[in-house]
N, C-alpha and C positions, 0 to 999 in steps of 0.2 A: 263220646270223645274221639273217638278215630274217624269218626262220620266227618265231624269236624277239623280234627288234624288234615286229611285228604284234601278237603274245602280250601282251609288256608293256603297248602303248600299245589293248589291250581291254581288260587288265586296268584301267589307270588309266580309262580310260573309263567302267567300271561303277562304280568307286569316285565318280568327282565325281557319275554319273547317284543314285548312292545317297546319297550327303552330300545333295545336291539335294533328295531324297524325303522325308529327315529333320529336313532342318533348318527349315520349318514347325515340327513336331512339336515340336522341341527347342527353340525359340524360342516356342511356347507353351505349352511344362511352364514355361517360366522366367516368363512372363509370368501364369499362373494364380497366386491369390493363396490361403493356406491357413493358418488359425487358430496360431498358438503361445499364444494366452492372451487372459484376459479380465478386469478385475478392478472391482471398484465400490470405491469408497473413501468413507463415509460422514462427514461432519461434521455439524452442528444442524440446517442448513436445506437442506442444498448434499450431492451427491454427482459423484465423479467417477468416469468412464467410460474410463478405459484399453484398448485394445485393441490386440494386437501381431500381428502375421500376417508369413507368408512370402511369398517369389517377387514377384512384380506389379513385375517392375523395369520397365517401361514407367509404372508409376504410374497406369493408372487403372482401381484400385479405388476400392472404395465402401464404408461401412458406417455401416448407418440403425440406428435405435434407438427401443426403445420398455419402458417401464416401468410399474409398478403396486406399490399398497403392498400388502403382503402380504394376502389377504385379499379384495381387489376382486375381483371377475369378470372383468372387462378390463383388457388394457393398453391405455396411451394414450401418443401418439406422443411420440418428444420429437427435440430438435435432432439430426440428421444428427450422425455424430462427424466429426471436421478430422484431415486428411494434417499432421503436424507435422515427419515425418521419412520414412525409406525403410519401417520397419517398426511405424511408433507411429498410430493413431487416438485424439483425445482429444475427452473432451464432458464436459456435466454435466448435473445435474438441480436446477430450485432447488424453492422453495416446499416442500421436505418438514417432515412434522412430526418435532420429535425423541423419538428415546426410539420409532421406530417402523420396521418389517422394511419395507424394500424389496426386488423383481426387478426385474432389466431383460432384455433377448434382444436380442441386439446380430445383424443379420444381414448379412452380407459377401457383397457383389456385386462381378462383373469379367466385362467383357465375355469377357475370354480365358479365360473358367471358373474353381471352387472347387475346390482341392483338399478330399475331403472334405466334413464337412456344412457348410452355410452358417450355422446359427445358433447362437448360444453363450449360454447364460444365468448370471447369476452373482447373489449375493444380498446385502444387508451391514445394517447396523443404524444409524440414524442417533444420536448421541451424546445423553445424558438431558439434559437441561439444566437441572441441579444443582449446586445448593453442599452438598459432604457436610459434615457438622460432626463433629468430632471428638468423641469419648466418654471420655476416658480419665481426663484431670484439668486444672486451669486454673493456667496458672505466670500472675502478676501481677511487672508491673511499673510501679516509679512513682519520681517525680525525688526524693521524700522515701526512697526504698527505701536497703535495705543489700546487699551483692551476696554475704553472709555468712548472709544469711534461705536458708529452703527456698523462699519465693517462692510458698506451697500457698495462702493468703490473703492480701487487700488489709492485711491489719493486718503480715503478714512480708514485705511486696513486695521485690522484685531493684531495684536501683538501677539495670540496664543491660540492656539487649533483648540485647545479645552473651549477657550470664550466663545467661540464658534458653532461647539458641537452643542454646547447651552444653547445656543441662538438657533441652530438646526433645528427648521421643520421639512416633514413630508415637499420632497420638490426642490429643496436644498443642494445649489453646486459647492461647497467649500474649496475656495481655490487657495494653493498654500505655494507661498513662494519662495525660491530657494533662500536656505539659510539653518541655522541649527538653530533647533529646536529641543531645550531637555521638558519632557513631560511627560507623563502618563494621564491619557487620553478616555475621559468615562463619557459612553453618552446617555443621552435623561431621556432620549425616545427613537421608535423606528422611523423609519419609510413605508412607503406603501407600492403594491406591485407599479402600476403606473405611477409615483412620485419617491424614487428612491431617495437617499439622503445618499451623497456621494461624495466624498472625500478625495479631495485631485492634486496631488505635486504636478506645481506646474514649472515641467521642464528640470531638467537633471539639480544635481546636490541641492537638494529636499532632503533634511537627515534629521533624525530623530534618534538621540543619543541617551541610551538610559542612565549614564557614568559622568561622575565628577574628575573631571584632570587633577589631582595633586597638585596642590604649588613645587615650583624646584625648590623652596626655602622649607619644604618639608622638613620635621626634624626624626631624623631616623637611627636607633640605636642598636649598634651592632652585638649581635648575639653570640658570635660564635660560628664556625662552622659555616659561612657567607649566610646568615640570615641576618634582617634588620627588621626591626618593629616599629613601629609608629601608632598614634593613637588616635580615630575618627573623633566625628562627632555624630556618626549614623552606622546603619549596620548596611554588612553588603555579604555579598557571595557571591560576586564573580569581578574578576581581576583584567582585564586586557594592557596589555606594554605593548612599545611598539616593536618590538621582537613579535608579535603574536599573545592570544591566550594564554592566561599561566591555568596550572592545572591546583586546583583545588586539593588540599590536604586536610584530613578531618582531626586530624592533632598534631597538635606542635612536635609532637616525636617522629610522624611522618614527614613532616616536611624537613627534617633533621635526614632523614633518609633517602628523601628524594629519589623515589621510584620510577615517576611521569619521566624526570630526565627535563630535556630540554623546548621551550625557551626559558621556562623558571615554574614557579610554584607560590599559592599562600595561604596562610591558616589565616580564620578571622573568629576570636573569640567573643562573642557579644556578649558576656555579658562586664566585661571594659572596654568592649570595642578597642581592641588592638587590633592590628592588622601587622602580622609577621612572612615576609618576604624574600624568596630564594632565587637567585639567578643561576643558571649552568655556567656561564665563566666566575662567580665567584662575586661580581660588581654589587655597589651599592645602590638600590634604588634612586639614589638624588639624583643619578647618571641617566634614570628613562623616564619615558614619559607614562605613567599611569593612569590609564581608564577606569574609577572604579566604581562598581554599579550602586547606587541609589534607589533608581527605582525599579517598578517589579515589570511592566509590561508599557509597551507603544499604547497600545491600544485595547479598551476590552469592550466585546459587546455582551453585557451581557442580559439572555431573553431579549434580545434587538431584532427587527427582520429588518429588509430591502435595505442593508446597508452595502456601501460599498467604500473601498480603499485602495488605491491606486497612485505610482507616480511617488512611494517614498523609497527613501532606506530606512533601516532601524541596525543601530547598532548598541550594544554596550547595555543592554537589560538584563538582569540578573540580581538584584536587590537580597532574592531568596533562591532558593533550592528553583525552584519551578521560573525563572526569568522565563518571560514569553514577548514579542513581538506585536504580534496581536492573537489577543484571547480570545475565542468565539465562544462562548457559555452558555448554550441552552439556546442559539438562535437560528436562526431558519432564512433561507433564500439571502443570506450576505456573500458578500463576491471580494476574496481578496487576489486583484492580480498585478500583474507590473512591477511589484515593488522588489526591492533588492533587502537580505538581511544579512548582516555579517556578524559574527564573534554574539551570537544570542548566548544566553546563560542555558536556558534548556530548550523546548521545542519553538522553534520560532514563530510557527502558526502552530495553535494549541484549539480545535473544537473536541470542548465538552459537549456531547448531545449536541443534538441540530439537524435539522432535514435541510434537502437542496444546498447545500452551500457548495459555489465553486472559490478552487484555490485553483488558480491558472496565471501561467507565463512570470511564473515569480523565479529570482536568481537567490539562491542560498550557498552560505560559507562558512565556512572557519578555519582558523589559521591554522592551529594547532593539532584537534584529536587526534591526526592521521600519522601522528606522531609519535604517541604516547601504547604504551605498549599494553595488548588486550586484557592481560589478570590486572594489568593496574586500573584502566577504564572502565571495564565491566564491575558494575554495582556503586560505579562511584553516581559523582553529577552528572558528569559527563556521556556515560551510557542517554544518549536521549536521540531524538527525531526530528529533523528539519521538519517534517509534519506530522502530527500528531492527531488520529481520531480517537478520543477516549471516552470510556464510562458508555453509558446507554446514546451512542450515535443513534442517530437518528438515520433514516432514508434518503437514498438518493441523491446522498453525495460525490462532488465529483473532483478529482485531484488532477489535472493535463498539464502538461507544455511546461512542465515546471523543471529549471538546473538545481541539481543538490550536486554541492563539490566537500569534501573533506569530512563530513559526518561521520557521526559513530554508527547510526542507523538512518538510510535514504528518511524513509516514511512509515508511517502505522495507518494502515488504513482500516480498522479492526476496531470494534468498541470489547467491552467488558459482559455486555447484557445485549437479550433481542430487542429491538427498538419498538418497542410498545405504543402502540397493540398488533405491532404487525409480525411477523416470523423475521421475513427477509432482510439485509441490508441495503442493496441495491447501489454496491456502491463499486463506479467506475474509476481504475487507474490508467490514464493510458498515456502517452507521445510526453514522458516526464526521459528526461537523461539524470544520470547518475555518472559519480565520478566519484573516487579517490574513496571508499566505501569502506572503516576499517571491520564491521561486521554486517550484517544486511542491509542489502540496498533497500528492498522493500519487506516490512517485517507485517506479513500476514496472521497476526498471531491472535487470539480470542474470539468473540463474537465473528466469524465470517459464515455470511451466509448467502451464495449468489454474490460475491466480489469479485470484478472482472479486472483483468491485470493485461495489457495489449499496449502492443507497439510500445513498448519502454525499449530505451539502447543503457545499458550497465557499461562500464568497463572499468575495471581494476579495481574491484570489489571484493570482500571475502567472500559472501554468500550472495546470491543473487536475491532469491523470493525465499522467505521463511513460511511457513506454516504450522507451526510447532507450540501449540496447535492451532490449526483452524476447523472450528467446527459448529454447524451441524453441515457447512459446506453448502454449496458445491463452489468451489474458487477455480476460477478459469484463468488461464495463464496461456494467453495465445499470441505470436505473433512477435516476440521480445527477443531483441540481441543483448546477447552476454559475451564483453569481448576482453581476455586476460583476464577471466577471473581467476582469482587468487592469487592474483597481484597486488599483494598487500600485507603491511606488515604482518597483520594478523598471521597471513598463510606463510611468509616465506623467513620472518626470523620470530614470531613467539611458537611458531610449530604448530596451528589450530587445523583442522583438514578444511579443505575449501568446497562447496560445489552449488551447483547451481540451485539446489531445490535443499530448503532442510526441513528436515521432518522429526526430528528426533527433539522431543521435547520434557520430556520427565514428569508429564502428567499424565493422570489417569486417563481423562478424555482422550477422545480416538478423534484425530483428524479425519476429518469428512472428506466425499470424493474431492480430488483433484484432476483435474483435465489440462494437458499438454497437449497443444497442436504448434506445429510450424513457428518452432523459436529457434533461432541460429543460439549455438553456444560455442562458441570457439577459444582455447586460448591456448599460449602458448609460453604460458609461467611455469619456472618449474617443477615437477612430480606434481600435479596438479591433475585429478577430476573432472569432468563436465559432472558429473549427475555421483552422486556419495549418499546413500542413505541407510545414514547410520542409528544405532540406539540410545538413548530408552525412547519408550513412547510408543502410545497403539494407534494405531492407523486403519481405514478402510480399505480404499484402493486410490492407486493411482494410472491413467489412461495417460498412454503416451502414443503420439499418432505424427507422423512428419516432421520430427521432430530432427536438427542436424545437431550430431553432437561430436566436438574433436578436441582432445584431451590429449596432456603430454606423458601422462601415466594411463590409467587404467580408465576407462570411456567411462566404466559404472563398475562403483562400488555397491552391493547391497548387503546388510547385516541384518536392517529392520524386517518385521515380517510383512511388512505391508503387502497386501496384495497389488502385482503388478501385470498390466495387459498392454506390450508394447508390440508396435508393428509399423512397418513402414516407414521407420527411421533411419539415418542415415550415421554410421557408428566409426569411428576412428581415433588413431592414435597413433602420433610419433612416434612413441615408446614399442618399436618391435618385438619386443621380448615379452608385451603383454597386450592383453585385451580388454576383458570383463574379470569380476572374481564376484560370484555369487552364492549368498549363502554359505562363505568358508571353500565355493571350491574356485578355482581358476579357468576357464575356457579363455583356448588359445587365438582362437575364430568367432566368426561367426557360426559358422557349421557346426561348432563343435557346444556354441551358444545354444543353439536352435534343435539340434538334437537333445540338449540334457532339459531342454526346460519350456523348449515349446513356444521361444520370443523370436520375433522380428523373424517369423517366418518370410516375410516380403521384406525384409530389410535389405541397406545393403552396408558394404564394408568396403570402402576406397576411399581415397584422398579425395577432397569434398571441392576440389579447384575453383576457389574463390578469387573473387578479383585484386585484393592486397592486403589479406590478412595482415600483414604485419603493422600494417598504418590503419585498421579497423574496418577496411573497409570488404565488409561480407556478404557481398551480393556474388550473383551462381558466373562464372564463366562459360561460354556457349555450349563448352563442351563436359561441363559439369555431371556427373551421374547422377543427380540430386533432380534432373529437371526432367518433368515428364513423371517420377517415379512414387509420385505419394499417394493418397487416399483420398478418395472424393466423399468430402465430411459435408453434409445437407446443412445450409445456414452458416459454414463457415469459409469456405473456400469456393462458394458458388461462381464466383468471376474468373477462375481458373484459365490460362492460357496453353492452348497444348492439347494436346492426348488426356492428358492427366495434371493434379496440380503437381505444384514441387516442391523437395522437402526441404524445409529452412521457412525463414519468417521471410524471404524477397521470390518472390513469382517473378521467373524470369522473361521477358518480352525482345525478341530480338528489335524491332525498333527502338522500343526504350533506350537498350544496351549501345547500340549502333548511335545516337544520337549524344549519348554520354551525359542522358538526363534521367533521374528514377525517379517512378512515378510514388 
């Protein structure tokens, strides 16, 4: 027995001495990191950079990047890709031409070694940037039309865009001529890349109205307290007079209270279908003109492709809760531009899912939200989006050149879910204006992953860009002026804090990286922020790089913990008696910034002498500190004039300035 005891307890001896010997080894196979894929995804101007890799569960890998258009001799560097997840590196690439072959070589470092080769290259095409026209034949319609015509000529026109979009095949121009039109518009089939199905107001008041006028012989019984009731013979939910919007009440005891305030208010109970009615001076309905909504949306495509819609208005949809203008539902490569929408019931352009779809050079409105005060809007109907990405978006959408005036929130460019089967969004915001904003102009919120946000102009907005949350990230926010923000009821009489970026959102999820390059944020509203990031909510980090930021209170507020890396930005404030206050303490300087915490080492702190802030107009004066003095970012600022680029979203060019022409 002892012969034996000794035996055994060698044997175990050799085994822990060998576990010992291996598990280095085996604890650096798991830690070496090793390619599964690489992918480029191309849009107009913007590509994205996907990269998936194995092992590295210690996480520190690495993977740089470098690109070239088909064709150059060299590649030239571009942005590092960002850790979003355990197995995901994401990046992008902007400034390409469209309609043009790009490569990249994506190469993967880790201290604990590559399985296999270290570099991957992959290739993709950026999108034509075209409107095809269709060939085939022109269906005409007109409010003198018959819906019994072929609809082949102006002299046989279709009395109705519905009979038309029946008649629509592949190749199809539907030309719609002015005059009002009430309908909700379904179509029974797509287009094809070459043979779009294209819908065209030809030439201005082209309107498509989703509300019925009241007669004045309406009969309306006064309630009380200036409300009056009347009884439909349809159900609706949403109200326009010509005062503007009324604001929706969800019980007759609200609208007794009248909170929204002014131009009026109405409850509509379906199931009598009454419709009870408040004006702020106290008048009878018989006195205005009522819009009241009927139907649910302009138009809907739904599981539609190569559609197009162009060349209308749409006003006065809201039938339900979700009034929409045009629905896009599940469809792919439709193009809504040109059109104008006023007084919609909720998101005026609304995609459920959908890949490639652009919404470009469309005007948005409404009369009223910018009016009504934030605990009252927030959570009602009205909380909604001139444009709407929801549910499982699809890829590769892209929102441009488009005015939103008077909304509750600019845009949603953010679905709910990743767009399966792929990780990324890939979805580009850029050269949209914003106006009269009473909470985010653009609300970055759920599904973002690689969402690019460039050259937007905000002004007198609550919030600028939301991210609350965005995630698994990375959302790029480059190049955007924010002018007077927090000029806005919101900020300056229901008390909300204003600032350019909000992070603070009340969910678990932790907003993914954010990257800040070269966005002018100036305003000059009262006790007002550039940059406020407040709590709840977890966050990764936020990169801040040339970024010019001029505030009439405190430049930056920070409460959240998110991790911050700022440098080379340009920081100011009216308010002499303050700075920064971070983390609970105050720094009275820069210097005094920079010593407690390590930020904007290379920053600087002066009055940002722009050319007329006060009339918005925020480009650098010759003698500006801002020019020469920012950071040379690979892939972003490559065009740079100068020594160096400059900080703010306008590169200064003395010929430019000298000619009194920006480029």
């Amino acid at each position: 027995m002892p012969t034996m005891r000794l035996a055994m307890r060698s044997a175990a001896s050799a085994m822990v001495l060998l576990a010992a010997s291996l598990a280095p080894t085996a604890t650096r196979a798991q830690n070496a990191a090793g390619w599964l894929g690489l992918e480029l995804y191309a849009n107009f101007e913007t590509a994205g950079v996907t990269a998936t890799i194995s092992g590295d569960t210690n996480r520190n890998a690495g993977v740089s990047l470098q690109w070239r258009r088909v064709g150059e001799a060299t590649f030239r560097a571009g942005q590092p890709l960002l850790r979003v997840d355990a197995n995901h590196f994401v990046g992008s690439l902007f400034d390409l031409q469209a309609g043009s072959a790009y490569e990249i070589r994506a190469t993967l470092a880790d201290a604990d070694g590559v399985s296999g080769v270290a570099t991957q290259t992959a290739n993709a095409t950026t999108r034509a940037d075209v409107l095809v026209e269709p060939s085939l034949r022109s269906l005409h319609v007109a409010p003198s039309g018959n819906d019994a015509h072929d609809g082949l000529t102006p002299a046989t026109a279709l009395r109705s865009i519905q009979r038309a979009a029946d008649l629509a095949q592949p190749g199809d121009l539907v030309r719609v001529a002015p005059g009002l039109y009430h309908e909700a518009v379904g179509l029974p089939r797509s287009g094809s890349a070459a043979q779009p199905i294209v819908f065209r107001g030809q030439g201005a008041g082209v309107l498509l109205d989703g509300a019925r006028v009241l007669p004045a012989d309406a009969t309306w019984a006064a309630l009380g307290n200036g409300v009056y009731r009347t009884t439909l013979d349809f159900d609706t939910g949403h109200v326009v007079s010509e005062q503007g919007r009324l604001f929706r009440y969800a019980s007759a005891g609200d609208l007794q209270a009248f909170a929204a305030g002014a131009p009026g208010g109405f409850f509509f109970e379906p199931g009598n279908r009454q419709l009870s009615v408040k004006f702020a001076d106290g008048s009878t309905p018989a006195v205005h003109v009522l819009h009241v909504a009927d139907l649910g949306a302009g138009f809907t495509l739904d599981g539609r492709a190569f559609v197009r819609i162009e060349g209308f208005e749409f006003r006065n949809y809201g039938a339900d809760e979700y009034g929409k203008g045009i629905y896009l539902r599940y469809g792919d490569d439709c193009i809504v531009r040109n059109n104008r929408f006023i007084d919609i019931g909720s998101s005026a352009v609304w995609a459920k899912g959908g890949s490639r779809n652009r919404i470009e050079d469309n005007q948005f409105s409404d009369t009223s939200i910018v009016s009504w005060p934030w605990p009252v809007t927030k959570a009602s109907f009205a909380e909604k989006s001139s444009i709407a990405l929801t549910d499982q978006i699809g890829r590769g959408n892209v929102i441009r050149r488009n005015h939103i005036d008077g909304s509750f929130d600019g845009l949603a460019p953010c679905g709910s879910q990743a767009p399966a089967p792929a990780f990324t969004n890939e979805t580009d915001v850029y050269r949209n204006t914003f106006e009269h904003i009473n909470d985010d102009a653009i609300e970055a919120d759920g599904y973002c992953a690689n969402v690019r946000i460039f050259a937007n102009r905000i002004s007198d907005a609550h919030m600028g860009v939301s991210v609350a949350p965005a995630a698994p990230g990375p959302t790029w926010i480059l190049r955007n002026v924010a002018w007077n923000l927090g000029n806005a009821r919101t900020s300056q009489i229901d008390g909300y804090l204003s600032s350019f970026l909000k992070i603070n959102s009340g969910y678990a999820q932790a907003v993914g990286p954010l990257l800040m390059y070269h966005n002018t944020i100036a305003t000059s509203a009262p006790a007002t922020e550039a940059l406020y990031l407040l709590n709840p909510g977890a966050s990764t980090s936020l990169t801040s790089r040339n970024n010019l930021y001029v505030a009439s209170r405190d430049v930056w507020v920070k409460v959240n913990p998110v991790m911050v890396d700022a440098d080379y930005d340009l920081l100011h404030t009216s308010d002499a008696s303050r700075f920064v206050r971070w983390m609970g303490t105050p720094y009275a300087d820069l210097v005094a910034l920079r010593n407690a915490t390590g930020l904007e080492l290379n920053g600087v702190s002066a009055p940002p002498q722009l050319v007329a802030p006060a009339s918005g107009d925020l480009r650098l004066l010759p003698t500006s500190p801002a020019i020469d003095h920012g950071l040379v970012l690979a892939g972003i600022n490559d065009g740079y004039i100068g020594s160096a680029p400059d900080i703010g979203a306008f590169e200064f060019d003395d010929l430019v300035f000298a000619s009194g022409f920006e480029g």
